[in-house]
MIGUSE-513254 format. One record per residue (C-alpha): residue in three letters; x, y, z. Coordinates in steps of 0.1 Angstrom, whole numbers, plus 2048, in hexadecimal, padded with zeros to 3 digits. Layout:
BEGIN
R code   x   y   z
R  ALA   X   Y   Z
...
***
This chain:
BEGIN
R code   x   y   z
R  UNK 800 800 800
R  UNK 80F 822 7F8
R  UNK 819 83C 810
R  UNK 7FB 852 803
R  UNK 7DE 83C 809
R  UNK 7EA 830 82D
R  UNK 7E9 859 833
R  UNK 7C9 855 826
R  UNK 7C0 836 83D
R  UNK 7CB 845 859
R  UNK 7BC 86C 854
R  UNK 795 857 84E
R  UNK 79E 846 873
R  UNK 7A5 864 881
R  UNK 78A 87A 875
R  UNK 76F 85E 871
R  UNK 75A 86B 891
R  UNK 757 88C 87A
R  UNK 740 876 867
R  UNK 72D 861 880
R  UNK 712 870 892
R  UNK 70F 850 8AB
R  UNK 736 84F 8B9
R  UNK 743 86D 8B8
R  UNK 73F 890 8C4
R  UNK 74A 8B1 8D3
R  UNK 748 8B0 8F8
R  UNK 74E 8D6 90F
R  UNK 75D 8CB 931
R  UNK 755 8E1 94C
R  UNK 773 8D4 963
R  UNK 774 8D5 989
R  UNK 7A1 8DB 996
R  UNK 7B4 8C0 9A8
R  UNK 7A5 89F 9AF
R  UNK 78C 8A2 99D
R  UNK 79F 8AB 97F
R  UNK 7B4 88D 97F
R  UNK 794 87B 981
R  UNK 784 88A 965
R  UNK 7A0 88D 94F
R  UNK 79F 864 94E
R  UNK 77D 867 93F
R  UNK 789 887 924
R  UNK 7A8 86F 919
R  UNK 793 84F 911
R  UNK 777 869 8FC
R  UNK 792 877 8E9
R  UNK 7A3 856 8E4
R  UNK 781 84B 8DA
R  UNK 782 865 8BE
R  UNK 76B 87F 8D0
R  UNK 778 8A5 8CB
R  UNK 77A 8B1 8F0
R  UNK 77F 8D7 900
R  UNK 78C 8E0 921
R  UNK 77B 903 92E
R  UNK 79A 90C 940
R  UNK 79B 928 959
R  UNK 7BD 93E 959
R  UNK 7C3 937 97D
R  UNK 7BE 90E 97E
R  UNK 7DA 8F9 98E
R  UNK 7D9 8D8 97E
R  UNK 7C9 8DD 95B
R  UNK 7E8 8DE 949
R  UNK 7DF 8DF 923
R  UNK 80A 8D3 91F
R  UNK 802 8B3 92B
R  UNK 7E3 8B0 918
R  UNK 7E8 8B4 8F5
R  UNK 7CC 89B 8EB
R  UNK 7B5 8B1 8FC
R  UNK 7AA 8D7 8F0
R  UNK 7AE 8F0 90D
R  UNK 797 90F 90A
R  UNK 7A6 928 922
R  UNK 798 94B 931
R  UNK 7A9 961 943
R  UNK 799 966 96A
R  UNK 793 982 980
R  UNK 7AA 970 99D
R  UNK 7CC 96D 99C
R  UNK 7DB 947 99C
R  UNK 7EF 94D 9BD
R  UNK 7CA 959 9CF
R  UNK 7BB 937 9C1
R  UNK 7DB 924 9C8
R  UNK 7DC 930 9EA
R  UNK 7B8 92C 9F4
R  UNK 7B5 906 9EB
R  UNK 7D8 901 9FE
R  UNK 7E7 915 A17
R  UNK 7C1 922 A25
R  UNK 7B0 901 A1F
R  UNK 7CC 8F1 A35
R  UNK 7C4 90E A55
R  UNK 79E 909 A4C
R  UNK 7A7 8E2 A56
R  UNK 7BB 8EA A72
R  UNK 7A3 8FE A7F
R  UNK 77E 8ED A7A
R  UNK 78E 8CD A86
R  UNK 78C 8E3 AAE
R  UNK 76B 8EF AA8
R  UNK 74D 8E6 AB8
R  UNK 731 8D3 AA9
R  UNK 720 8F2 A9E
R  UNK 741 908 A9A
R  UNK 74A 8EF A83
R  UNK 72F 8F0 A6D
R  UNK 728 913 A6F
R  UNK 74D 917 A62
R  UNK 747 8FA A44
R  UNK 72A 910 A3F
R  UNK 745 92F A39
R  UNK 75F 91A A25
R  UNK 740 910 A0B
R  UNK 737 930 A05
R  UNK 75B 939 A00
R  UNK 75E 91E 9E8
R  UNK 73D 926 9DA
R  UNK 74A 94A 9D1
R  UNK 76A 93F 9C4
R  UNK 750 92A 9A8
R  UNK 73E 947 9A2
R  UNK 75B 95C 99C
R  UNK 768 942 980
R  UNK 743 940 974
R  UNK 742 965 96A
R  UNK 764 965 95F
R  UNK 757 948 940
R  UNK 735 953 93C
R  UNK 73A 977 938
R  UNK 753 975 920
R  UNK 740 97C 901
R  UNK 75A 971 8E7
R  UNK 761 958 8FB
R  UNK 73C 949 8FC
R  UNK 73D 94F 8D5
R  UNK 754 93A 8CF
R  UNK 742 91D 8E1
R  UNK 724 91D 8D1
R  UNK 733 91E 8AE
R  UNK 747 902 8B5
R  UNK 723 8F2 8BB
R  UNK 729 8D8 8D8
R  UNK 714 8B6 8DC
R  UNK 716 8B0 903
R  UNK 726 8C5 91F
R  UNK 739 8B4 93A
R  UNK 73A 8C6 95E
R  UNK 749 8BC 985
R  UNK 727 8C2 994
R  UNK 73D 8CF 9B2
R  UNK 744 8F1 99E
R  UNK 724 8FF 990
R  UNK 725 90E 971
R  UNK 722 8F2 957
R  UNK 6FD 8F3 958
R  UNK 6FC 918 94D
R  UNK 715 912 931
R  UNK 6F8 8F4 925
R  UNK 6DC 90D 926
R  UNK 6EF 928 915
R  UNK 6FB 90F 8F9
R  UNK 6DE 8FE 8FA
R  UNK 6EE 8DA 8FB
R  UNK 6EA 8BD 916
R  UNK 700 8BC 934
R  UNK 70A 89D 94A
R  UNK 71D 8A0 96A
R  UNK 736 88A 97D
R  UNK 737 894 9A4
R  UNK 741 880 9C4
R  UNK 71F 875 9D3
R  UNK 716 88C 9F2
R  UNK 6F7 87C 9FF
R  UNK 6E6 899 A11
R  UNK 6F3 8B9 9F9
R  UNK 6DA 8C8 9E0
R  UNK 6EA 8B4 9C5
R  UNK 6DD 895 9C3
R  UNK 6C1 899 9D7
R  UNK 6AF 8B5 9CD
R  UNK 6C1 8BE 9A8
R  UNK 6C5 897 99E
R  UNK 6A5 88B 9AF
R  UNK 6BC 86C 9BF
R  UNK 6A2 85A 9DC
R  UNK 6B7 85A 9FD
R  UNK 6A4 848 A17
R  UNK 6B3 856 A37
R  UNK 6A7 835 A4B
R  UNK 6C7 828 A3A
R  UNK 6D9 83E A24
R  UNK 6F4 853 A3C
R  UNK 6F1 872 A34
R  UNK 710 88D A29
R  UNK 72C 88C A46
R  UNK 71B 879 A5B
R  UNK 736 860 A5B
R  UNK 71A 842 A62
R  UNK 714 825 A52
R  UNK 6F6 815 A40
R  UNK 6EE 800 A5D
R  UNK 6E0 818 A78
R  UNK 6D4 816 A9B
R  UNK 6B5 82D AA9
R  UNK 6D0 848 AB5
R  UNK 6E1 849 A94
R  UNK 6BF 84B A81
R  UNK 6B9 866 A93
R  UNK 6D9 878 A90
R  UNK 6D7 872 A6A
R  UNK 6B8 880 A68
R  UNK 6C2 89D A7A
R  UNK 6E0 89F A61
R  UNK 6C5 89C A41
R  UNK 6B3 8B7 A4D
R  UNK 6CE 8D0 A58
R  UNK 6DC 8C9 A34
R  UNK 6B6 8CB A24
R  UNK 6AB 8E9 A33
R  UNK 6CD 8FD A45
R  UNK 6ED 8F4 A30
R  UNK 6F6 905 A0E
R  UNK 713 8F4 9FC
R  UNK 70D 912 9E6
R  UNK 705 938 9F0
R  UNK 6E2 933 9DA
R  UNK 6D3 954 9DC
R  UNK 6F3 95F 9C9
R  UNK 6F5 946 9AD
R  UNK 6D2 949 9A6
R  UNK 6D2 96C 9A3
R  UNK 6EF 96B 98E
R  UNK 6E4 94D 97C
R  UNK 6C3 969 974
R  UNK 6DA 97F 968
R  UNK 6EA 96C 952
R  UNK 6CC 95C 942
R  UNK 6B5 97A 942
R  UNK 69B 966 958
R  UNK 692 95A 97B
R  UNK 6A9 93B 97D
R  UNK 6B1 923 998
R  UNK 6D6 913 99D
R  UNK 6C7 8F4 9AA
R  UNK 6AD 8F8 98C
R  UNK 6C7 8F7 971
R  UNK 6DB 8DD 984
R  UNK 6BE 8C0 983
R  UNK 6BE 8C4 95B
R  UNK 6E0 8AE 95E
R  UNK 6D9 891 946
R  UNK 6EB 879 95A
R  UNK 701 879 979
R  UNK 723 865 978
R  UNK 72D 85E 999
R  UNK 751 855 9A7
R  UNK 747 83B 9BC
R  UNK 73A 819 9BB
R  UNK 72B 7FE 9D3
R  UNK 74D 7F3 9E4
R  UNK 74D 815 9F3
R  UNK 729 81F 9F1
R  UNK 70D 80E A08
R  UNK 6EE 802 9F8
R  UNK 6D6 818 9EC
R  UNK 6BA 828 9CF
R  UNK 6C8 833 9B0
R  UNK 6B8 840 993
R  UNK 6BD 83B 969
R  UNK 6D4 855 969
R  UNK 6E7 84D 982
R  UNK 705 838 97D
R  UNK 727 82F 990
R  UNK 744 835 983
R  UNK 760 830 9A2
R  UNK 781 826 99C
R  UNK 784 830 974
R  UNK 7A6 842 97B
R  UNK 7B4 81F 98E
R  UNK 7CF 80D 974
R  UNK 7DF 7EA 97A
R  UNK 806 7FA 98C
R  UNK 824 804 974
R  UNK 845 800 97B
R  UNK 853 818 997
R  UNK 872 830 990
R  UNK 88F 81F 997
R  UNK 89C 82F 9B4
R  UNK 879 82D 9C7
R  UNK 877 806 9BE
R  UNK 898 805 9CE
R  UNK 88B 816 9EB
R  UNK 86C 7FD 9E8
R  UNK 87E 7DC 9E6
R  UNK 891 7EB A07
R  UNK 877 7E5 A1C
R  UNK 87C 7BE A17
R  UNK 85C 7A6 A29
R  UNK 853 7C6 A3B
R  UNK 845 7D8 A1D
R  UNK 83F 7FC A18
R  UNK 820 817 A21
R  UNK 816 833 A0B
R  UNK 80D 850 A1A
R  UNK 7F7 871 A07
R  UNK 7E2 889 A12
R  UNK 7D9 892 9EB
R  UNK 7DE 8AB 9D2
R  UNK 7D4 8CB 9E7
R  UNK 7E6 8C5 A09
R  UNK 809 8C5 A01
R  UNK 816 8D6 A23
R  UNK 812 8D1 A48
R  UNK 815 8E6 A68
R  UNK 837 8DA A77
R  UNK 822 8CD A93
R  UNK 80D 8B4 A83
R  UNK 82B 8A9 A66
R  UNK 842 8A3 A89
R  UNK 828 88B A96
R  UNK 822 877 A7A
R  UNK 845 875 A73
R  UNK 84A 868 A93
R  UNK 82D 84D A8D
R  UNK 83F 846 A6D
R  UNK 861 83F A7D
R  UNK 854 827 A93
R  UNK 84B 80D A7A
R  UNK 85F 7EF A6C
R  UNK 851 7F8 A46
R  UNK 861 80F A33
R  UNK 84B 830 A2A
R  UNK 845 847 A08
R  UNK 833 866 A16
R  UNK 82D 881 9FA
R  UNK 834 8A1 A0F
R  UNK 845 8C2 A00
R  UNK 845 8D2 A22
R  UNK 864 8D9 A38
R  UNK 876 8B8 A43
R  UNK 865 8AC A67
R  UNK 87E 8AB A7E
R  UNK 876 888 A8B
R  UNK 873 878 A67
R  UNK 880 856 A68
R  UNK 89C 844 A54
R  UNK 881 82E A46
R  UNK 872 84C A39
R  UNK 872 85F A18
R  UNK 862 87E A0E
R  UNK 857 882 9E9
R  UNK 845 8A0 9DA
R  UNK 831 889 9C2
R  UNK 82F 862 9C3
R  UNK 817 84F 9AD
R  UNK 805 843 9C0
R  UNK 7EE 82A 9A9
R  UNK 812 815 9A4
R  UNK 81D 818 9C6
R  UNK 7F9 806 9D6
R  UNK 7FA 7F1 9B9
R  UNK 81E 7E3 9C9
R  UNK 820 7C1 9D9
R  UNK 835 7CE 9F1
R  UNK 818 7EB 9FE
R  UNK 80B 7E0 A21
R  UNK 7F6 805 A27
R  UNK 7E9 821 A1C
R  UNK 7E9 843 A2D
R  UNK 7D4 859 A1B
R  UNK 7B7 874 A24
R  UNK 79C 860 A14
R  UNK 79A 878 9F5
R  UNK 784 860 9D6
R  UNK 7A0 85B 9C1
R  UNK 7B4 84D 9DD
R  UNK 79E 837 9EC
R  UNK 796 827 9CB
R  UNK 7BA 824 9C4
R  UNK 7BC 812 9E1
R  UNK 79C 7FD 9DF
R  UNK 7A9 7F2 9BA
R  UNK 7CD 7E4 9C6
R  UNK 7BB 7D4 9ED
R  UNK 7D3 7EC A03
R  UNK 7C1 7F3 A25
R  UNK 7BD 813 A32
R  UNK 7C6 82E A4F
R  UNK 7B5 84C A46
R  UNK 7BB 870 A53
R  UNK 799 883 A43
R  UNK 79F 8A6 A3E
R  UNK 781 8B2 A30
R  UNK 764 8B1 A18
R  UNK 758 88C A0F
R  UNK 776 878 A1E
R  UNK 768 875 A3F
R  UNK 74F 860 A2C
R  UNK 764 852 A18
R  UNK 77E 842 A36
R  UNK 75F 83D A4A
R  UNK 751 827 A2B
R  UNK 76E 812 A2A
R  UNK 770 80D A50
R  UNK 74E 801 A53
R  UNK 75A 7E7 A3A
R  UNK 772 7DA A48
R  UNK 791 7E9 A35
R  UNK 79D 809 A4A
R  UNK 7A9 81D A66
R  UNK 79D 83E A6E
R  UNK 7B7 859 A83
R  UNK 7AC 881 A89
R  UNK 7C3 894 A79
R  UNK 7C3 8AE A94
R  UNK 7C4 89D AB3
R  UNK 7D6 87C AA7
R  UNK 7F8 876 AB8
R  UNK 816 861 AAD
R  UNK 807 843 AC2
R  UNK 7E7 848 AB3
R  UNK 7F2 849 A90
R  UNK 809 82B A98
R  UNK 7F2 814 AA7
R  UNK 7DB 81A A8A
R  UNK 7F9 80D A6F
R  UNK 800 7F1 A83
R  UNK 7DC 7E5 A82
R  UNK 7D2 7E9 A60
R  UNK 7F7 7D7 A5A
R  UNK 7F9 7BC A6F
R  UNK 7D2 7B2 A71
R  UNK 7CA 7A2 A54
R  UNK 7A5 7A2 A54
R  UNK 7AD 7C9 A49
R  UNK 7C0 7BA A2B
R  UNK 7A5 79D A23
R  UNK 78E 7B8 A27
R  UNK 7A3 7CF A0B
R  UNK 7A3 7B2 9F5
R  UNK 77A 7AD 9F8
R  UNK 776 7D4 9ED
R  UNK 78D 7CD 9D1
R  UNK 77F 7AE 9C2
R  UNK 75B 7C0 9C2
R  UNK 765 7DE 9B0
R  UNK 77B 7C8 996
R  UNK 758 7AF 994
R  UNK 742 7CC 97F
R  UNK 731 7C6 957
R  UNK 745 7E1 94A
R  UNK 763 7F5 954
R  UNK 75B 815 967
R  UNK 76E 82A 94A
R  UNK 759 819 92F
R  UNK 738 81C 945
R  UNK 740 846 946
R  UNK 749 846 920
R  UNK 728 833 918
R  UNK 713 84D 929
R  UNK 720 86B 91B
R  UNK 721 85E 8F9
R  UNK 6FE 84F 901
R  UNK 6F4 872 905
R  UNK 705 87C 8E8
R  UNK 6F5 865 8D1
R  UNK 6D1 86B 8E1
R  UNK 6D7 893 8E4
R  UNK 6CF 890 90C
R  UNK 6C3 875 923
R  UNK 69C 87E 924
R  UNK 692 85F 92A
R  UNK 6A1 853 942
R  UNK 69A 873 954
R  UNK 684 86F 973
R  UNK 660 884 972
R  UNK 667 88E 997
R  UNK 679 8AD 985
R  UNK 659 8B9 977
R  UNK 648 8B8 99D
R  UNK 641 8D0 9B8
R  UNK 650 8C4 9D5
R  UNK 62F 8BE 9E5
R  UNK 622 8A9 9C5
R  UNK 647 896 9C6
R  UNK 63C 88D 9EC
R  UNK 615 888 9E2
R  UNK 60D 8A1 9F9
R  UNK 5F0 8AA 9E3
R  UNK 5E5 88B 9DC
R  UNK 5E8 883 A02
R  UNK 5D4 8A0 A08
R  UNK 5BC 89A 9F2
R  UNK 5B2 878 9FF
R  UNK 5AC 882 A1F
R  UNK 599 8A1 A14
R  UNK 580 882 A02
R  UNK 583 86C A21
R  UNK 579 88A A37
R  UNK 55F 896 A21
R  UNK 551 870 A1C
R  UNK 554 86D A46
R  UNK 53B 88C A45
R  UNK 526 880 A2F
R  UNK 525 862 A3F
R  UNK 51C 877 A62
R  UNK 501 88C A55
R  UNK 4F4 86E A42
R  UNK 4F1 860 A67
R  UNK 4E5 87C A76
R  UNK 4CB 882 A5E
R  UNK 4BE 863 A64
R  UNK 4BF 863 A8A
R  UNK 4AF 882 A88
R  UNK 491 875 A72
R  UNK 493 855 A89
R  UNK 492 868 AA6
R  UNK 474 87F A9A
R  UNK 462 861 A8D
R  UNK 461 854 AB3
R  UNK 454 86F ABE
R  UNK 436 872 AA3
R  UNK 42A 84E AAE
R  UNK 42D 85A AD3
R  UNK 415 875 ACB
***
């Protein structure tokens, strides 16, 4: 075959989703920064590789989108009214002091002050919002380019605006928050609290009266008291934008179809709808080959193994205090330890410890020689975990990874420590249990084999669904008609209503019906007496 028709071959593979209105498409990505980045960009790799053209909205002060490192993938960037240090700063260096201090707050303090830190976050969204939407030339440019489906992180609001404006379906992918407006109210998901724990509630599925009640008192804090978002603000912003009354949560429950990263090794039993699908773990890879000089370091550890330590992407430094503790814990141990830290060098770090700014970490837990995992219970880590059947000790900072930890405790596979008041002994104890009990290993190994034991790979379960959307335009029917109810229809409060308004009016009826005829009894009586 001549050089000029393999060209040929090879252009027609390349382009052929230009002419197939079934496979391929042009998908907008509304991205959410760290984690969940590296999460979604697994999904963005396989569409392109799948022959799908796919564009990044990219905000000028982002951390981790780095369009170098992502050639495949289009990167549409706009500048921002923030500077990148402010950004950088706030989900670091403050988000560490906002953990150092809610972790001494009282029950109320506390979430009076998660309260504060959401509507911090919640502003910090709006602000990149405005930055994309009111950039005229800007939204030109997308809807010429004429997208098929728009993929958002439900976390950061603003991909549901971007689908009304260009009038094209959206989907999300988000962490499930059972409690938050999300899923509940915008999604429609049913979450029986009888047995559904609700957002940080840190319970299980299997309750007793006292945690019933406390997890109802949780659902209806979060239902009627709670705003992830400051929703007065978005809404009349949302307005604004629009040129009509509109509703965040509104435009948010138009999703076609919710993703979520989780599945049932981590999650508890419970409803889901048609739209709803698990997609936990996609990021999780069978372990590469280490770099040679942290093999080296690996193989060190001989029988004793090794224990990876990470507190994510967006916790890179420590106050001397707490690094010197752990450190100390760490020492302590026969293993050998990786600990991804940048901060200054404890002063009772061990000789079987080493300090790397980045490890990776799917490799690492994929290791034979990996006893542990020390992590913060962040999605991605847990599932990297869960995929290789390392136990846990978990240190939750924040957001969903006291769930998370708590999830994989109650089955069996982890350790929790508090981060604040933890002390080496603490931290210690908890290594050497998850270590040298095995039932935490067996345990591991159960989570593992059930996510491994699915119909069809998490990855290809998230590509289906967008490209199912795709081909359909939108998900319609597999949408739920509790959208289209009041909230007092969705309950049958009507109905309910109505049914007793028949039963009383049939009881009273019923009553004069008897009176009536006790009366003309009565009088009948007396006209024979007389």
């Amino acid at each position: 075959m001549s050089t000029t028709w393999i060209s040929v071959l090879l252009l027609l593979l390349q382009f052929s989703c230009h002419f197939s209105t079934v496979e391929c498409g042009k998908v907008l990505v509304w991205p959410m920064d760290f984690s969940h980045w590296i999460n979604m960009k697994t999904i963005l790799d396989e569409l392109v590789q799948r022959g799908h053209e796919v564009t990044v909205l990219k905000s000028s002060v982002s951390v981790l989108l780095d369009q170098n490192n992502s050639s495949a993938i289009k990167f549409e960037t706009f500048s921002s009214s923030m500077s990148k240090d402010e950004y950088e700063k706030y989900f670091t260096e403050d988000l560490m002091n906002y953990v150092l201090e809610i972790g001494t707050c009282s029950f109320w303090k506390y979430y009076s002050t998660l309260q504060e830190l959401s509507w911090v976050d919640s502003d910090f969204f709006q602000s990149i919002c405005r930055d994309a939407v009111l950039n005229k030339k800007l939204v030109t440019k997308l809807k010429e380019s004429r997208f098929d489906v728009i993929f958002a992180d439900a976390l950061c609001p603003c991909g549901e605006l971007l689908a009304e404006i260009l009038k094209v379906p959206f989907l999300y992918t988000h962490r499930l928050f059972p409690g938050y407006t999300y899923e509940k109210y915008s999604g429609g998901l049913l979450l029986p609290p009888s047995y559904v724990p609700n957002t940080m509630s840190e319970l299980t599925d299997k309750m007793t009266f006292m945690e019933r009640v406390k997890n109802m008192l949780y659902v209806l804090y979060f239902d009627f008291w709670f705003q992830t978002f400051n929703e007065k603000k978005w809404d009349q912003f949302y307005s604004e934008v629009l040129g009509k009354p509109t509703k965040l949560t509104e435009l948010m429950g138009k999703a076609e179809m919710w993703l979520i990263r989780t599945y049932w090794d981590l999650e508890f039993p419970h409803p889901l709808l048609p739209n709803v699908h698990f997609i936990g773990g996609l990021h999780c890879r069978p372990a590469k080959a280490l770099p040679k000089d942290m093999e080296d370091f690996v193989q060190s550890s001989g029988e004793e193994g090794v224990v990876v330590f990470s507190l994510g992407s967006m916790i890179s430094n420590l106050t001397e205090e707490r690094a010197n503790v752990i450190a100390s814990a760490l020492a302590q141990l026969p293993q050998k330890v990786l600990w991804r830290y940048s901060g200054k060098k404890p002063q009772t770090l061990g000789p079987n410890t080493q300090l790397y700014t980045w490890i990776p970490q799917n490799d690492l837990l994929g290791h034979p020689n990996t006893k542990a995992f020390i992590t913060h219970g962040g999605t991605n880590g847990i599932y990297e975990a869960i995929h290789h059947g390392v136990p846990l000790v978990g240190i939750p900072l924040f957001g969903d990874q006291f769930d998370n930890i708590a999830h994989v405790q109650a089955k069996g596979a982890a350790v929790k420590v508090d981060f604040i008041t933890m002390s080496s002994t603490d931290l210690l104890n908890a290594l050497k249990t998850v270590i040298n009990d095995p039932s935490y290993k067996e345990n591991a190994m159960t989570l593992s084999r059930i996510h491994h034991d699915q119909p069809m790979k998490p990855l290809d379960r998230a590509v289906f669904w967008i490209e199912h959307v795709m081909r359909h335009k939108g998900a319609k029917h597999l949408r739920v008609a509790a959208h289209d109810l009041t909230w007092y229809q969705y309950h049958s409060l009507d109905v309910i209503g109505f049914l007793l308004a028949c039963v009383a009016i049939t009881a009273l009826i019923i009553i004069k019906c008897f009176l009536f005829c006790y009366r003309m009894l009565v009088k009948s009586v007396k006209s024979k007496r007389e």
